[in-house]
C-alpha positions in Angstrom: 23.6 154.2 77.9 26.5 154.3 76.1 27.5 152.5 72.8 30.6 150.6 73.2 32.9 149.1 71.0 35.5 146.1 71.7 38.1 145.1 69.0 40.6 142.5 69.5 43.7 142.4 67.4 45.3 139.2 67.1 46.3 137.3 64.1 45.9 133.8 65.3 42.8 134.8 66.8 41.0 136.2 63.1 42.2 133.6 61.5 40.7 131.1 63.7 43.9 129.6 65.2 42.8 131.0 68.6 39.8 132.1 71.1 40.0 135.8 71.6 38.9 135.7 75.5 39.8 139.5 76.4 37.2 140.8 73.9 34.0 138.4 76.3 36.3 139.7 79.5 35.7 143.3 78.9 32.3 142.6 77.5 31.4 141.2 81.3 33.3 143.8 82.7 31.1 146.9 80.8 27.9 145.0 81.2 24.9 146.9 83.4 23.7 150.6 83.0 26.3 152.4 82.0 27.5 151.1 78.7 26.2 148.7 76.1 28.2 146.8 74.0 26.7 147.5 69.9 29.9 146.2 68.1 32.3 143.6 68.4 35.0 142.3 66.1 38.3 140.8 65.8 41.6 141.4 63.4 45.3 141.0 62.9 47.5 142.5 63.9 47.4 145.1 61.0 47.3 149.1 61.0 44.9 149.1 58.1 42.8 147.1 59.9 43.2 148.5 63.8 42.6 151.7 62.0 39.6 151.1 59.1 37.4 149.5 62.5 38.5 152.2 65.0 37.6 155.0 62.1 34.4 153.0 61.2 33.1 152.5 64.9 33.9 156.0 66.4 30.9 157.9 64.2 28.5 155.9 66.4 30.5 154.6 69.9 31.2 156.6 73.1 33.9 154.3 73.9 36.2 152.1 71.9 38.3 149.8 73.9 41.4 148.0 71.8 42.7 145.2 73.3 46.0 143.5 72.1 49.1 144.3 70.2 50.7 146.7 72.8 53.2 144.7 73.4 56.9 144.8 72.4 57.7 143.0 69.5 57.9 144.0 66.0 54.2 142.4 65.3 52.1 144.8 68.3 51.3 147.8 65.8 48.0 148.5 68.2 49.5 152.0 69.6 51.2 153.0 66.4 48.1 152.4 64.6 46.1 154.3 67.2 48.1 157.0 67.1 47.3 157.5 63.1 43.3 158.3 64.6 43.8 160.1 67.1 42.5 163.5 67.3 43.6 164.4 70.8 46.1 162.2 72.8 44.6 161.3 76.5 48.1 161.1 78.6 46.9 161.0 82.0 44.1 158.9 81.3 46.8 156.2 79.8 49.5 157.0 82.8 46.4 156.6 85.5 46.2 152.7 84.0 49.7 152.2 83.7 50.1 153.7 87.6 47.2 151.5 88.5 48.6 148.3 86.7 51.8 148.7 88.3 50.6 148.0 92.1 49.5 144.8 90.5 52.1 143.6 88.6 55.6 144.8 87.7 55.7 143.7 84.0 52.9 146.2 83.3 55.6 148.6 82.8 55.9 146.3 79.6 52.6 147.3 78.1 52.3 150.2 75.6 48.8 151.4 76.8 47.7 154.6 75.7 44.1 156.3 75.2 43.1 159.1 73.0 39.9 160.8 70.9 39.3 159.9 67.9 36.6 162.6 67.0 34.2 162.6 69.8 34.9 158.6 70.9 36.9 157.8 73.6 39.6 155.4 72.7 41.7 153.3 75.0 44.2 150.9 74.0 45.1 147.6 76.6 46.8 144.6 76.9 45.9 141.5 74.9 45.8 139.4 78.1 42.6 138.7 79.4 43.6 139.7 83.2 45.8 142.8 81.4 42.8 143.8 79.8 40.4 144.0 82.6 42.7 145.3 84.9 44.0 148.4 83.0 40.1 149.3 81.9 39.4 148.4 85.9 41.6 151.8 86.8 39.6 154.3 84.9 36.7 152.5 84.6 35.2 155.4 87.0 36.0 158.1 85.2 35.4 156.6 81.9 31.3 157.9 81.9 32.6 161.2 82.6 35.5 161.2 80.2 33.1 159.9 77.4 30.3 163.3 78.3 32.6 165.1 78.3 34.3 164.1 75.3 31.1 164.2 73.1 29.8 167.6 74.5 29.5 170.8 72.6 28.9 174.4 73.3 30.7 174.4 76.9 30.7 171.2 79.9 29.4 173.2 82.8 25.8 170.8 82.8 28.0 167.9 83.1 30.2 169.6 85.9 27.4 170.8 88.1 26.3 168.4 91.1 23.1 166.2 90.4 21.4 168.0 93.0 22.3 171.6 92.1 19.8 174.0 91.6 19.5 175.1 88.1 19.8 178.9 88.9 23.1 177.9 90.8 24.9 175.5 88.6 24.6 178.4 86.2 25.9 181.6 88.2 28.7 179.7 89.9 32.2 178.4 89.0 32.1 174.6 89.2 35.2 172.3 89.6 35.5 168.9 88.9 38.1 165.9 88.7 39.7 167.1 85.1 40.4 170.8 86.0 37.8 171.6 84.0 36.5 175.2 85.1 34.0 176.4 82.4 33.1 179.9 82.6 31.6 180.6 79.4 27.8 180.3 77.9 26.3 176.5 77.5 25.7 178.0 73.9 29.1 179.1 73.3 30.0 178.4 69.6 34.1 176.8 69.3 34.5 179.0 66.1 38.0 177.7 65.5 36.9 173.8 65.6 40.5 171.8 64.9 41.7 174.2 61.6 44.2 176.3 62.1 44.0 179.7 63.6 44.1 182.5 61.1 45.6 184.7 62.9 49.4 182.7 64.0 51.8 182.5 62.0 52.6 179.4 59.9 55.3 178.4 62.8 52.0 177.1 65.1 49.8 175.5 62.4 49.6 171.8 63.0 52.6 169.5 61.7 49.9 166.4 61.6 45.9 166.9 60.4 43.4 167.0 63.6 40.4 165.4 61.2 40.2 162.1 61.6 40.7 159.9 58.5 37.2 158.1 58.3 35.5 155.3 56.0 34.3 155.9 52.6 30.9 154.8 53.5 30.8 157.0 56.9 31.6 160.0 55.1 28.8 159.4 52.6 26.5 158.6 55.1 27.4 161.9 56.8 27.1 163.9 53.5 23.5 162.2 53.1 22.4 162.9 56.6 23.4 166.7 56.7 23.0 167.7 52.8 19.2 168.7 53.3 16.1 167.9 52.1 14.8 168.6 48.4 12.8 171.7 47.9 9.3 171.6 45.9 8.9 174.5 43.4 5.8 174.2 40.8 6.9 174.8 37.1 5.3 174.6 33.6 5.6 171.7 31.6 8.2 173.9 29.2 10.4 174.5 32.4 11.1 170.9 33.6 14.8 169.7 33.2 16.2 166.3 32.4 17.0 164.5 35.4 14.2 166.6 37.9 11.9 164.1 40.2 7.9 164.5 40.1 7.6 166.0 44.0 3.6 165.4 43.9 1.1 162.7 41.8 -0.1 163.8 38.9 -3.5 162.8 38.0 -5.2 163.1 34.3 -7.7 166.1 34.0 -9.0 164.8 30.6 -9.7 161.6 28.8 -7.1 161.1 26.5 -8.4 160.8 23.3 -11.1 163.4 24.2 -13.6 162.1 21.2 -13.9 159.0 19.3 -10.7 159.2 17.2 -9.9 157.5 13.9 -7.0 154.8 14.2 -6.2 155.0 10.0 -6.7 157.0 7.2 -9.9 155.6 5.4 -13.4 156.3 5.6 -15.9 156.0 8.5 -19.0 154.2 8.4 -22.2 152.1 10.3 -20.7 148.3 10.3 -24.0 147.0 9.8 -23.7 148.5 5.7 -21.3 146.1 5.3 -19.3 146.0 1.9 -21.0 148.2 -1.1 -20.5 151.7 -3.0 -21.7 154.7 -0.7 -22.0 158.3 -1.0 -18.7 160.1 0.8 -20.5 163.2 2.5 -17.7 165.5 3.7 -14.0 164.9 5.2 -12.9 164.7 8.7 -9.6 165.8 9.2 -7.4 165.4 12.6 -8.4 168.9 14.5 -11.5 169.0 12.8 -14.1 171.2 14.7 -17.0 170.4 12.9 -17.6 166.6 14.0 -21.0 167.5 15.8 -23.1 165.8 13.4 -24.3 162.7 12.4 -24.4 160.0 9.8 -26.7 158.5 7.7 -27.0 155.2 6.6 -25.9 153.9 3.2 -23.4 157.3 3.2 -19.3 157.2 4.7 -17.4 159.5 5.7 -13.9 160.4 4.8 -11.3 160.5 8.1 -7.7 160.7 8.8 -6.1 159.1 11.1 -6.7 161.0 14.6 -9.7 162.4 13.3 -13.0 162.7 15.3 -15.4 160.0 13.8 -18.9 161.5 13.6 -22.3 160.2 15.2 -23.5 157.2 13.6 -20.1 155.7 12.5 -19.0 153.0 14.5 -16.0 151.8 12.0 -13.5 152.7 10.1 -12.1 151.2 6.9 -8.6 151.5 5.6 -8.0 153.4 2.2 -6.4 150.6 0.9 -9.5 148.5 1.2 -11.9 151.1 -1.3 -11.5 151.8 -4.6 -12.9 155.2 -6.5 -16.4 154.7 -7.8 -17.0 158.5 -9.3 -15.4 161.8 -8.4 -16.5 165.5 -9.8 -14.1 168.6 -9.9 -11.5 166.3 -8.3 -13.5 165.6 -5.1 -14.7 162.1 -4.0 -18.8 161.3 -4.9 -19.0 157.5 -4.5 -16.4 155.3 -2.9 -16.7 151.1 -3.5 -15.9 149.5 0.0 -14.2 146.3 -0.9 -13.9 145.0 3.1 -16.4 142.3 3.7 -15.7 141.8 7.4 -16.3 145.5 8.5 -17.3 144.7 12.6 -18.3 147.6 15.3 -15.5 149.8 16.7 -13.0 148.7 14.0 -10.2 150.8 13.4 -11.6 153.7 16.3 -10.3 154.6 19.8 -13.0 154.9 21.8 -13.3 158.0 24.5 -10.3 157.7 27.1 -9.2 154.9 25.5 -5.5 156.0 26.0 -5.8 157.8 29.3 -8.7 158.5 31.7 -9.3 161.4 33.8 -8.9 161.1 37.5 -6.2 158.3 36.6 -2.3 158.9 38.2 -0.5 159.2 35.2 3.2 159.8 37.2 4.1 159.1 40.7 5.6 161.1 43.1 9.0 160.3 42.4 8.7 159.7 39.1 12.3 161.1 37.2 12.0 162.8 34.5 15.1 161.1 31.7 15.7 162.1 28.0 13.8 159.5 26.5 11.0 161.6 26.2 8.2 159.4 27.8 7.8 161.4 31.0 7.5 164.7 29.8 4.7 163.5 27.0 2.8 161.9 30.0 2.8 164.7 31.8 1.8 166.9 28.7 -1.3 164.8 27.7 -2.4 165.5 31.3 -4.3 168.9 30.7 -2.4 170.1 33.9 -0.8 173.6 33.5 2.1 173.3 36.3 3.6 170.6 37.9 5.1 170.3 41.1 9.3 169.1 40.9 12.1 169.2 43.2 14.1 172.0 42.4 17.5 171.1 40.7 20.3 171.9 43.4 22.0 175.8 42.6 25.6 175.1 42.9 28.7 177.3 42.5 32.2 176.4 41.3 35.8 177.8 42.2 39.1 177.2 42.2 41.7 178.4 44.1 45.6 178.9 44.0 47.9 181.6 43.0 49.2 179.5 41.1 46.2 178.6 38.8 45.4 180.2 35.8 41.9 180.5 34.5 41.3 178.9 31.1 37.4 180.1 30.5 37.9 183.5 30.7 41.5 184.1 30.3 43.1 183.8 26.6 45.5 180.9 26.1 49.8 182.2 26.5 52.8 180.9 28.1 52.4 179.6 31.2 55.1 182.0 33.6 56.9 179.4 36.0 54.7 178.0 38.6 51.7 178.2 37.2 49.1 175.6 35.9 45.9 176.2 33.8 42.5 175.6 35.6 41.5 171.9 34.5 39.2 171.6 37.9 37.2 174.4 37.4 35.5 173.7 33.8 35.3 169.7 34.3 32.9 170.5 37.5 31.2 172.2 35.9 30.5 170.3 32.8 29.6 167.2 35.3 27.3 169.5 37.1 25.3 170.5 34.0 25.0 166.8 32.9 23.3 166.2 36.2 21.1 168.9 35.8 22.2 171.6 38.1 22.1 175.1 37.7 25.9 175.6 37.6 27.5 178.6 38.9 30.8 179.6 38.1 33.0 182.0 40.6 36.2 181.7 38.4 39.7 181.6 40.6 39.9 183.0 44.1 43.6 183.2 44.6 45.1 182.3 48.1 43.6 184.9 50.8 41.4 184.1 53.4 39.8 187.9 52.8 38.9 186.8 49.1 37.8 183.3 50.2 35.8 184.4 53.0 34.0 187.0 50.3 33.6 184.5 47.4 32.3 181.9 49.7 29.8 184.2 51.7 29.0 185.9 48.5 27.7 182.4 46.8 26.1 180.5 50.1 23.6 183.7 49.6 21.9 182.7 45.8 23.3 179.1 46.4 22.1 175.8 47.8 26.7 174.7 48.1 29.4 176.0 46.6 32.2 173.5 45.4 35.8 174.5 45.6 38.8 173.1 44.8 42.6 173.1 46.4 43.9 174.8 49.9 42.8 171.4 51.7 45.5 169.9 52.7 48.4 171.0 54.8 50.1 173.3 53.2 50.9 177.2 54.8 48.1 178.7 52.4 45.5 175.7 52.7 42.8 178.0 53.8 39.5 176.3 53.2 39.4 174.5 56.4 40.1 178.1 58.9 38.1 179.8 56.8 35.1 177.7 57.4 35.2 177.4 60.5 36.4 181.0 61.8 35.0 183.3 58.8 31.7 181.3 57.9 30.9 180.0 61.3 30.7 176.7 59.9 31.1 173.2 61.2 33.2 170.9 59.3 31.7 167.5 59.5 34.9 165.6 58.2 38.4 166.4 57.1 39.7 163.7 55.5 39.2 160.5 54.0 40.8 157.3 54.2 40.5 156.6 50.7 43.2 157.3 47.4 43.1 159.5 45.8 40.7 162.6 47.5 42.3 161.9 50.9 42.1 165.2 51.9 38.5 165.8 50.9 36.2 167.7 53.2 32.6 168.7 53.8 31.3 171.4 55.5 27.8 172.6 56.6 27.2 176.7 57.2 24.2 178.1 58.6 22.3 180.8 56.9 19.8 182.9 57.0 17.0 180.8 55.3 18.3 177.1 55.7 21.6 175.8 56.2 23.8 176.0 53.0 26.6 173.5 52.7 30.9 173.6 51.5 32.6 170.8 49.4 36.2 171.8 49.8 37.8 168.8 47.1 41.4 168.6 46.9 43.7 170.5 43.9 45.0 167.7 42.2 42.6 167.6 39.4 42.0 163.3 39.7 40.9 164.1 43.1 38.7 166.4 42.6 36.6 164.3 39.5 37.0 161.2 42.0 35.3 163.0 45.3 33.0 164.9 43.2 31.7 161.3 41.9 32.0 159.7 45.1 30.4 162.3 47.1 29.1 165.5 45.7 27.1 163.9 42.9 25.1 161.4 45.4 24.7 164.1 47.9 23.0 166.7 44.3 21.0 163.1 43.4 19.3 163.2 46.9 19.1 167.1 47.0 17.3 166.8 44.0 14.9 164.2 45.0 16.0 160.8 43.9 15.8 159.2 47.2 12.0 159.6 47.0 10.2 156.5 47.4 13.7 154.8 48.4 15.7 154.2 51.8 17.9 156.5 52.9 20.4 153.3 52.8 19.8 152.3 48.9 23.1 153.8 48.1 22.6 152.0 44.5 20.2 155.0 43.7 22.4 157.5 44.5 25.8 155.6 43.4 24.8 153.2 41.2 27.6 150.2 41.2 28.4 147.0 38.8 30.0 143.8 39.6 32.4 143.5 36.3 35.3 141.2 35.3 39.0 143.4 35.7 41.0 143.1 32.2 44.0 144.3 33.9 46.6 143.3 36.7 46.2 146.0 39.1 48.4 146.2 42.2 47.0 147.3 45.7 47.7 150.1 47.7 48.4 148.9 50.7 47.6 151.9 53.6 44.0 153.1 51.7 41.0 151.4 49.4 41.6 153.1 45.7 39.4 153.9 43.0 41.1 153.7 39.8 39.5 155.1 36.6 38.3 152.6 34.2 36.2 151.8 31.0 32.8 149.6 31.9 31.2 147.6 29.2 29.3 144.9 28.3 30.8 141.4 26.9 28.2 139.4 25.2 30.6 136.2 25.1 31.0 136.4 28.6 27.1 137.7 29.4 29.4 140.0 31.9 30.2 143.8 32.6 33.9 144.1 32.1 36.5 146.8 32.6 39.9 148.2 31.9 41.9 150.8 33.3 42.1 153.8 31.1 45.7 153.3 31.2 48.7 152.6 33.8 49.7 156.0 35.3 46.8 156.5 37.4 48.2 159.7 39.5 46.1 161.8 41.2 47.6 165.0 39.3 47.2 163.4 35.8 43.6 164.5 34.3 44.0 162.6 31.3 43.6 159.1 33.5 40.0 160.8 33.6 39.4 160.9 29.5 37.0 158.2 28.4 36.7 157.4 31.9 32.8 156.1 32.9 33.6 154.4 36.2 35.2 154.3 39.0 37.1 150.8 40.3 36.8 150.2 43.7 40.4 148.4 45.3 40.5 146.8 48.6 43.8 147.6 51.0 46.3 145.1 49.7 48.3 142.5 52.2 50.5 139.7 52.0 47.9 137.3 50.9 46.6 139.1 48.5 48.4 141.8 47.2 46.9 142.6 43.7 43.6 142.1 41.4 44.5 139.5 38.9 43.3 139.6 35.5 39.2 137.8 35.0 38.8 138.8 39.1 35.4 140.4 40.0 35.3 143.8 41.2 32.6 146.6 42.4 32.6 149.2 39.9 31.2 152.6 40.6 29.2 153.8 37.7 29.9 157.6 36.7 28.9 157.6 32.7 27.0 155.4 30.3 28.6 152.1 30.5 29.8 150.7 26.7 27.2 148.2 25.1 
């Protein structure tokens, strides 16, 4: 069956001023084996909204039918705000309604219908009328199954041409024609190398005037980052070799007790209890690391330990120094000792045999991270194991590209000619990658060639788990990322852009190889961009590559991305096409016993890196409207934590 989705736009209707009856109509209408109905919703008559639903849904429906707004009047924005989405237009599927319609009624010539892809989904937008509705789905309605296969297939549509009763053998040696023209005469496993990027080889007079990746949700894009990134890779390591930040892959259970011996808790002198207070005889010294402990005590004579020391056979306390005084000494050394405690009582002052840890005992979970405090890694070193098994720390290289750019790590500092800017991308990646713990790579600038991007990129997905670049994303005549991908690297580019500011343009790609299948983050040039999609994206996709989703759900996105509610210190006015994330300064407030935070200052541009100094998190902004076009000052807001927050 197929997962449907029916939206109704109306205004009155989402704010409760009317019944939406077309969305139930076409609900009744799709209902049996065909098609099942998973999402249903209704909104204004808004392109933010028609669009932010259509964008949402289309990841996991076949079919989205859109009913309302395709009217004439100034408020139907429906096939405007379709049109935004849409991948590929479907003309003759929208004239074969409008034909249809038109034997019914005249003043369906009225009705802006139209139908389209969005991606792989199968969108059609009809009348807001309950009878316009059903009738325009009612005229395609029998090639809608065929239109949605077809639609979501991949390496060629001969299967879905071939009569149901065809022999296999035949449906594959003969030419087979169907209702859409479609005559398919290459092999089912036939790769679309191109995918929707430009061809490399026309001339910038036939690349596209309007982007074929359709703009989708912040949360759909990280949920397809996290379901194509990979799984984390186990490597066994000594205990000198683990990083801050790796994950425990396996338990790790004690070999040893932990202390080994008896061991002295103080500096002072060990002794039986039973002797009580008196002047004794000191026999010898025990030091900590003392070898020679395999002996034993005799009454009426103590013992002088340190603290850690192994307390010898026939001692069960331990008094402090402070609580003996020097009886006689010769040469400097101790003979008799006064012990001045009256209360000595068994096991005083000793840790008894695996006291601290016990062998056979888990002393770290699989999952375990390993932080700078300290306390993992002397667990782990107590545990008298020699290796340990971790997730590996993701390999990742870094490059910029541009003509234009100049590289500031390897280059010495001059006059910038005109035209050119200094490489700001380049060394703030890689700085955030080392502070997550990755193995950084740097590939310096690749300037605008698809020969040179096609090496440099080729070249790293061979030593490297991804490679992340920066610039040629967009839609400029030297934006090559996106061709080169797809026609040079054979890879698949799971989205293109985002509908998000700033990063819009920000794209993630998967690439097979040899071994396992390597992966392409392809951020946009502005350098705000960059830091924004690297913290939005790449950093959660390196946190689950590196094993921190163990022992969560693949849906805890707070583990990955952790986020804050905090009070906003600053007006902010709201963008009103795409959700922003503006840079800001979390802390805590102990008057108000709330996170708070301020923007790192008013000119929040995508091109100004400065808006990124001092910066720990990222403040996530609805799309504004009429009713509420701003954040007010002392309003809550999710904030997206990217540094230690201010306490």
């Amino acid at each position: 069956m197929t997962s449907v989705g029916i939206l109704t736009v109306s205004t009155k209707c989402s704010q409760g001023l009317a019944v939406d009856k077309s969305g139930p109509a076409l609900e009744a209408l799709l209902a049996g084996p065909v098609w099942t109905v998973c999402e249903r919703a209704v909104v204004s008559d808004s392109k933010q909204e028609i669009t932010a639903r259509v964008l949402e849904w289309s990841t996991r429906c076949g079919l989205i039918v859109v009913s309302g707004g395709t009217g004439l009047s100034g408020d139907d924005v429906t096939v405007e705000a379709l049109d935004m989405v849409f991948t590929k237009r479907l003309p003759a599927l929208a004239t074969a309604m409008v034909v249809g319609s038109l034997k019914i009624t005249k003043f369906a010539a009225l009705s802006q219908v139209c139908a389209g892809l969005c991606g792989r989904c199968v969108v059609l937008g009809v009348p807001g009328s309950t009878k316009g509705a059903v009738e325009n789905v009612q005229q395609v309605l029998d090639v809608l199954p065929h239109a949605v296969a077809t639609a979501g297939a991949s390496g060629g549509t001969r299967h879905l041409h071939a009569d149901e009763g065809a022999k296999a053998e035949n449906a594959m040696s003969e030419k087979v024609k169907c209702g859409c023209s479609r005559m398919d005469e290459q092999d089912d496993s036939a790769h679309d190398v191109q995918g929707l990027s430009n061809d490399l080889e026309a001339g910038v007079a036939r690349r596209a005037r309007k982007s074929p990746y359709p703009m989708i949700p912040v949360a759909v894009a990280l949920q397809q980052v996290l379901e194509n990134i990979g799984e984390p890779q186990v490597e066994r390591v000594p205990l000198g070799q683990i990083a801050n930040g790796q994950v425990v892959a396996e338990d790790v259970v004690a070999r040893e007790h932990v202390p080994a011996y008896r061991a002295s808790i103080m500096d002072g002198y060990a002794m039986a209890a039973a002797d009580g207070a008196g002047v004794f005889s000191v026999r010898r010294a025990m030091t900590a690391g003392a070898s020679n402990a395999d002996w034993e005590l005799q009454r009426g004579e103590i013992v002088r330990v340190a603290t850690g020391a192994p307390v010898p056979r026939g001692a069960d306390a331990v008094v402090m120094i402070e609580d003996t005084e020097l009886v006689e000494s010769v040469d400097g050394e101790e003979r008799e000792v006064r012990v001045l405690d009256t209360k000595v009582v068994q096991g005083q002052n000793i840790r008894p045999v695996g006291h601290d840890l016990r062998a056979g005992v888990v002393v770290a979970r699989a999952g375990t991270r390993v932080t700078a405090v300290g306390g993992e890694i002397g667990t782990l070193a107590i545990s008298g194991n020699s290796d340990f098994a971790v997730y590996a720390m993701p390999r990742i290289a870094v490059l910029s590209t541009g003509d234009e750019v100049v590289d500031t790590l390897s280059a010495t500092p001059s006059t910038l000619p005109l035209g050119a800017i200094r490489d700001s991308n380049r060394p703030a990646l890689l700085a955030a990658l080392r502070a997550l713990g990755c193995h950084a790579v740097d590939l310096g600038v690749v300037r605008d060639d698809p020969d040179a991007l096609a090496q440099a990129l080729d070249g790293a997905l061979e030593t490297c788990d991804g490679v992340i670049s920066t610039g040629g994303v967009s839609m400029g005549e030297r934006d090559w990322l996106k061709p080169v991908i797809e026609q040079r690297l054979n890879g698949r580019i799971m989205f293109g852009r985002i509908a998000m500011k700033p990063s819009k343009p920000t794209t993630f790609a998967v690439v097979p190889h040899s071994q396992s299948q390597r992966f392409v983050f392809a951020l946009p040039g502005n350098p705000v961009s960059a830091m924004v999609a690297f913290h939005m994206f790449v950093a959660p996709a390196l946190r689950k590559l590196a094993g921190h989703l163990i022992g969560a759900s693949m849906d805890d996105v707070q583990v990955l991305r952790p986020s804050v509610q905090a009070v906003v210190l600053d007006r902010v006015e709201l963008d009103r096409v795409r959700p922003e994330y503006v840079r800001g300064v979390l802390a805590w407030d102990n008057e108000r016993g709330a996170w708070t935070v301020g923007l790192t200052g008013q000119m929040q541009q995508s091109s100004r890196m400065a808006s990124m100094q001092a910066a720990n998190a990222l403040v996530a902004l609805p799309i504004g409207t009429d009713h509420n076009p701003q954040i007010g000052v002392g309003e809550t807001v999710t904030v997206i934590v990217i540094g230690p927050p201010q306490i």
